[in-house]
N, C-alpha and C positions, 0 to 999 in steps of 0.2 A: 667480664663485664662488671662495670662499678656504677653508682649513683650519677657519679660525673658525664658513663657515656648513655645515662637515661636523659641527663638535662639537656646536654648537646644539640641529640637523637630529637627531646620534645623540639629545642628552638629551633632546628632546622625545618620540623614539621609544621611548625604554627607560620618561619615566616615564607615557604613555598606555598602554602596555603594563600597564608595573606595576600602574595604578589599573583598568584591565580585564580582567584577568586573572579575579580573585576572581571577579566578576559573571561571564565566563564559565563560570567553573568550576560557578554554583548556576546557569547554564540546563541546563548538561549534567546535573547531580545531577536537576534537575525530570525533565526528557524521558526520562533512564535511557540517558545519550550516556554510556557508563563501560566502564572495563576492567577485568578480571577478572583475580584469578591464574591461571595454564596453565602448563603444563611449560614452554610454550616464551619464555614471558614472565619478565619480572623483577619483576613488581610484585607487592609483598606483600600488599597488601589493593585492594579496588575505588576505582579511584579516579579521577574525572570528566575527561571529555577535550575536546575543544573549543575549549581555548588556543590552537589558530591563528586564533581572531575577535578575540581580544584582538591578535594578533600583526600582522593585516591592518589592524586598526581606528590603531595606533599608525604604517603605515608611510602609511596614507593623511593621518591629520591632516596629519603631518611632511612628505609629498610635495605637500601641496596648500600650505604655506606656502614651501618653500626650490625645487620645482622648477616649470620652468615650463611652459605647457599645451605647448607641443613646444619638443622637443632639437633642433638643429643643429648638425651633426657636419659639418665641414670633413674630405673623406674625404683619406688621405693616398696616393697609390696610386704604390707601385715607389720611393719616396722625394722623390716630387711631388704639391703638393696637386691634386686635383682635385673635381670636381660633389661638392659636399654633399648629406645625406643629412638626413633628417627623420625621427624619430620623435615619436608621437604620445602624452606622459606619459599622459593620462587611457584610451586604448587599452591601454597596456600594465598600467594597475592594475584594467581591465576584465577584462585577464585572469587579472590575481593575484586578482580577485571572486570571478570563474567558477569555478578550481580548489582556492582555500577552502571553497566552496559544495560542490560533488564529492565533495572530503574530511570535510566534514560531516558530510553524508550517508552516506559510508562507515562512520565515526564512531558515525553514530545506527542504522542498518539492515544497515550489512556489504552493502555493492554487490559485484556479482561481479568477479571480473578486469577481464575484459573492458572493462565498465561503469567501472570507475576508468580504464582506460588510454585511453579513450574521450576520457573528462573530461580527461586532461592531456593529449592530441592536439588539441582544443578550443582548451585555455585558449594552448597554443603556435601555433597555428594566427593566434588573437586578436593574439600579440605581433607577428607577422610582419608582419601586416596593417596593424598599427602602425609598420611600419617599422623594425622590431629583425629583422633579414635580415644575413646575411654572404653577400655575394657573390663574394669573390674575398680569396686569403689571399699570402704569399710565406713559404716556406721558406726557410733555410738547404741549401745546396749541390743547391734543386731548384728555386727561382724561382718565379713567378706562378702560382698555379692562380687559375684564376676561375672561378664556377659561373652564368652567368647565368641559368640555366633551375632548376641543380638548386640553388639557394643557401637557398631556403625550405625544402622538402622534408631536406635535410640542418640550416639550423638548429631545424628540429622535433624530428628524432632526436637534437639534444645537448641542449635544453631538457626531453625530456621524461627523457635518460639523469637528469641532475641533478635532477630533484626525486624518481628512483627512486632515486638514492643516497643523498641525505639521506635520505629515506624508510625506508631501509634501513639505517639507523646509529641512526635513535631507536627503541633497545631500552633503555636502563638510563634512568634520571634524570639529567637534565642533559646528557647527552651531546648529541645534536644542538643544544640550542638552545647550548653552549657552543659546540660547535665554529663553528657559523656565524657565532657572533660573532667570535672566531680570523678568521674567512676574510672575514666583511664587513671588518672592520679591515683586514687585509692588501690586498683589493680597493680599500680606498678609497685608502691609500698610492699603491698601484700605477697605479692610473687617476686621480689627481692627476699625477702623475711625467708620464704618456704625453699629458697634458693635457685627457681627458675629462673635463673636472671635474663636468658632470652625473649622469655615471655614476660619479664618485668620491661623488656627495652619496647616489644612492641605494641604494651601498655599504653609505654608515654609515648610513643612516636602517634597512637589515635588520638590522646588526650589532646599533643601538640597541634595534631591536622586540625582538631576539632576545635582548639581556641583561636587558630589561624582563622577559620572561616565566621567565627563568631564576630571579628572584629567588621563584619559586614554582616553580619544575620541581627544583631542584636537590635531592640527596637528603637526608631522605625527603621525594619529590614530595609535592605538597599536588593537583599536577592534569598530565594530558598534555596535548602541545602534539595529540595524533594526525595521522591523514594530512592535516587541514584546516590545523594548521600547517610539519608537514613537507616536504610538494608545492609550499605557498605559499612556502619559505624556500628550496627547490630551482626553482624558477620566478624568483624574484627573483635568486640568484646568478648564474642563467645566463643573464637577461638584462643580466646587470653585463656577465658577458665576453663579450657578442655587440656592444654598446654599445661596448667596449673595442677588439674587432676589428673596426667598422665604422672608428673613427677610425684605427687603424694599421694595419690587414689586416698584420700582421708578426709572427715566431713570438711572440713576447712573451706575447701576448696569448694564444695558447693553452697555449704554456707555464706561465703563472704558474697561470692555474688547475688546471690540470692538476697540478701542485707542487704544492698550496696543498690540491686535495681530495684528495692523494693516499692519507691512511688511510681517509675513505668507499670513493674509487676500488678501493684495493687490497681492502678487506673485499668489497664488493660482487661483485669481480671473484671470489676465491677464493669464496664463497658460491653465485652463479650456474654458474661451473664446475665444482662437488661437485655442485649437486645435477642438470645436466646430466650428467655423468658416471656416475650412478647411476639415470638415465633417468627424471629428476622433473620435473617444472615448473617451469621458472624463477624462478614467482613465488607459488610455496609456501614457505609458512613453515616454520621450522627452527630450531635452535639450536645451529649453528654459525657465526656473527656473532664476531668478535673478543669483543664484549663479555662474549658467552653462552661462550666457550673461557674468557676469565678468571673466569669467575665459577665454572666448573666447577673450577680448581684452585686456588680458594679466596679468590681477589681480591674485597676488598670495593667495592662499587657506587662507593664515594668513589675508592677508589683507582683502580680500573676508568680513572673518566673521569680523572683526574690522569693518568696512563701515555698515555692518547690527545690528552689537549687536551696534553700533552707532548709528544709527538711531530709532532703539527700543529701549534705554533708553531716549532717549528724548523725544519720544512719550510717555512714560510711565510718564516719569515727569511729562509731561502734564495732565496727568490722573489724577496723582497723587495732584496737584495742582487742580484742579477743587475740590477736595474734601476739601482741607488745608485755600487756598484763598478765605476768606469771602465776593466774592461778589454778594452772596446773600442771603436774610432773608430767602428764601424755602417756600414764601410766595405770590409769584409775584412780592415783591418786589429787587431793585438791587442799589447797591452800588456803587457809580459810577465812585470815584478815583479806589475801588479795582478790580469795573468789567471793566477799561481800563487797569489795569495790566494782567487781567487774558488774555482779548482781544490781550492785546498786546506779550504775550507766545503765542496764540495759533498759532498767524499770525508768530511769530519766527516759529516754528514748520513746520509750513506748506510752509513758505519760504526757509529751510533749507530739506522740502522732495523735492520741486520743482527742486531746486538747484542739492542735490544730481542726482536726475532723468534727469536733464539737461547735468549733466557732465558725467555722463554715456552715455548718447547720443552723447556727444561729443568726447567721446573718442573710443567709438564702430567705431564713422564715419572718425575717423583719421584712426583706425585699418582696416578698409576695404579701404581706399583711399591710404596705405601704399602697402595693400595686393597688389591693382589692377594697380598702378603706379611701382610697384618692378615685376610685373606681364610681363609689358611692358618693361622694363630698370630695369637690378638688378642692376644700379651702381647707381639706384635715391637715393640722399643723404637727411640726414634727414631734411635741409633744405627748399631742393626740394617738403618735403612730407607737411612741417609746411605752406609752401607759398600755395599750393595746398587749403589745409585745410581752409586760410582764407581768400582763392579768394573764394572760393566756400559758405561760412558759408556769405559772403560779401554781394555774388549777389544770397543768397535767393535757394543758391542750397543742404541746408543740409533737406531738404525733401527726399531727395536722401536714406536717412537711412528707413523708411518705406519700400521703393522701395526693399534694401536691406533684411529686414525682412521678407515679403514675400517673396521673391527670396529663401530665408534657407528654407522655409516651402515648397517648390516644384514648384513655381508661375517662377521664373526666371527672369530678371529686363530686361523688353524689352523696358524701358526708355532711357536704360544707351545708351552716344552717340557712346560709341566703341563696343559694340555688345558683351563685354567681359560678359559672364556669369558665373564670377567667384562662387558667392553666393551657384551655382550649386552641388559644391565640399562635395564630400561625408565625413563625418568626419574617421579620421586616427585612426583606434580599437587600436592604441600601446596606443596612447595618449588622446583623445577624443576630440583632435580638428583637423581644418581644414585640412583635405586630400590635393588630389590632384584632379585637372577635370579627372574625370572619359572618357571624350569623347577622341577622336583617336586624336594624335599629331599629327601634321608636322614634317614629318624626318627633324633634325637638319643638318645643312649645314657642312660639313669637315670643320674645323680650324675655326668655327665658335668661338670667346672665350666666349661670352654670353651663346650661349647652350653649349660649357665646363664647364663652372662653373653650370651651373642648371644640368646638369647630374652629375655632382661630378667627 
């Protein structure tokens, strides 16, 4: 396998996606497989979902012409090769079948929890059986673990974590199927470099599926990819990097992905943690998603995903770079002009997610300091709102955003010194942002012009 039969392997997959796409998209319009506008969604109008058969149908063409009916993995184990390993390609797209089919059905009838997490213990179940197992890993500064017993059992729990992360990122247009293109590309880099080149082809043949169907999901979506391609595109990734750490069992391998999905990872993490924290269901919906926080302080859907597939390829560089920049023998030892370049990326990287996460923060706390001061006075000018913003950000009061945060989750901000509990406000079902206070007005005063203008 060469670079040439990754690029092939991609374009075959982007354009079978492409040209099935649409035909998806009129089975779901038939059956009534569609999403709706909801507070807690982004989508403006009803619009047919199903795009992961188009998504599945481009990665099998593409997988039945560049790979072959099984992988042989020369395993490399403590920095010697040893017993290779056999994976079963048409087992493992058995179970990218299965977990399309699942998400379908989600799709068409709304399956319970249960009932979907069922379905993607199933389809990981199918991959392992196929021989996509990690049984034994080596750390930095902690050596061999091996799992002989528990090595299925544990690649189940990452398999089924990653197609609940993707899963859990395709809230706006285009976001999910961009980003996995971002991460199939970077995967297929990655797993060329470490020499699985099978699992570098079936990299790019998801990235390929996944830019195929972008060129109809991107905003304003014409269709979603739903849980039938979301599952399917978190199933394929994360048997990229089990593929990756069969042949080098070495951190590498869980490192880069781990780098690589770190903004699903991080969203998903913050998202399961609020709403554990507030004693919910792990896997209730919400609209506190990165993309649903930018969209609240006014981020447009285009730019939404621009800031995040921004932030994901640079992470990915970074990935990508740990493997290219020789600043290390893989020996213990390190090289020390190349390992302050690598040093000196990572610290880019991580100053630049600070950054981003900081200015978010700052701009949610102008958007709620605009809501609550137009709240009081709708003739407060934008001036009025900038001066506001950096008395407060001055004297140590932009803590106040927390106070806010909880307040959205049901807590209420019994900080704030005007008793305004705006935070309160129920989201508006037309649009899925901020309502209006649900609690009893004060009759407005006759010839009042400020409650003229707020009643229209």
């Amino acid at each position: 396998m060469r670079y040439s039969d990754a690029v092939f392997a991609f374009l075959v997959a982007t354009a079978v996606a492409v040209l099935l796409t649409p035909l998806a998209a009129r089975v779901a319009w038939k059956i009534r497989a569609t999403a709706k506008p909801h507070e807690r969604g982004l989508a403006e109008r009803e619009t047919p979902l199903l795009g992961g058969i188009a998504i599945l149908a481009g990665v099998i063409v593409a997988a039945a012409i560049w790979l072959p009916d099984q992988i042989i993995l020369q395993h490399v184990a403590h920095g010697r090769p040893g017993p290779g390993g056999t994976v079963d390609t048409w087992g493992v797209l058995a179970g990218a079948g299965v977990i399309t089919l699942v998400g379908a059905l989600d799709d068409w009838i709304d399956l319970p929890p249960g009932v979907k997490l069922l379905g993607q213990i199933g389809a990981a179940v199918i991959a392992v059986r196929a021989g996509a197992v990690v049984l034994d890993v080596t750390l930095p500064f902690v050596g061999a673990l091996q799992f002989p017993s528990t090595g299925g059992v544990l690649t189940v729990i990452w398999l089924v974590a990653i197609m609940n992360i993707v899963n859990f990122s395709d809230g706006v247009d285009g976001l999910a199927a961009g980003l996995c293109t971002i991460v199939g590309i970077a995967f297929t880099v990655i797993a060329f470099d470490l020499g699985v080149n099978n699992a570098a082809i079936l990299a790019a043949i998801t990235a390929g599926a996944s830019l195929g169907f972008l060129f109809h999901n991107f905003y304003p979506a014409r269709v979603f990819m739903g849980d039938a391609g979301a599952n399917l595109l978190g199933y394929l990734l994360g048997v990229v990097t089990v593929l990756g750490s069969l042949k080098t069992n070495a951190v590498v391998a869980l490192v880069a992905p781990l780098m690589i999905l770190a903004v699903p990872f991080l969203d998903t993490s913050f998202v399961v943690a609020k709403r554990l924290k507030y004693r919910q269901a792990p896997w209730n919906a919400d609209a506190n998603h990165f993309h649903h926080r930018m969209a609240r302080i006014g981020f447009s859907p285009r730019r939404t995903v621009a800031y995040l597939y921004g932030w994901t390829l640079m992470l990915a560089g970074v990935a990508i770079a740990l493997r290219f920049i020789p600043y290390s023998d893989h020996h213990g030892g390190y090289h020390l002009g190349w390992a302050l370049v690598m040093g000196g990326i990572a610290l880019l990287a991580l100053a630049a997610s600070v950054y981003l996460v900081y200015v978010l923060e700052i701009l949610k706390f102008r958007h709620h300091t605009a809501e609550h001061m137009r709240g009081l006075d709708p003739d407060t000018t934008e001036f009025e709102i900038d001066e506001a913003v950096r008395r407060d950000l001055e004297t140590g009061e932009f803590d106040r955003v927390g106070k806010w945060d909880s307040a959205a989750d049901g807590e209420g901000t019994p900080g704030r010194p005007d008793g305004v509990h705006d935070a309160r406000r129920q989201p508006d079902p037309r649009t899925g942002g901020p309502g209006v206070d649900p609690r009893p007005q004060p009759e407005p005063r006759r010839g009042d012009p400020a409650a003229a203008r707020r009643d229209g």
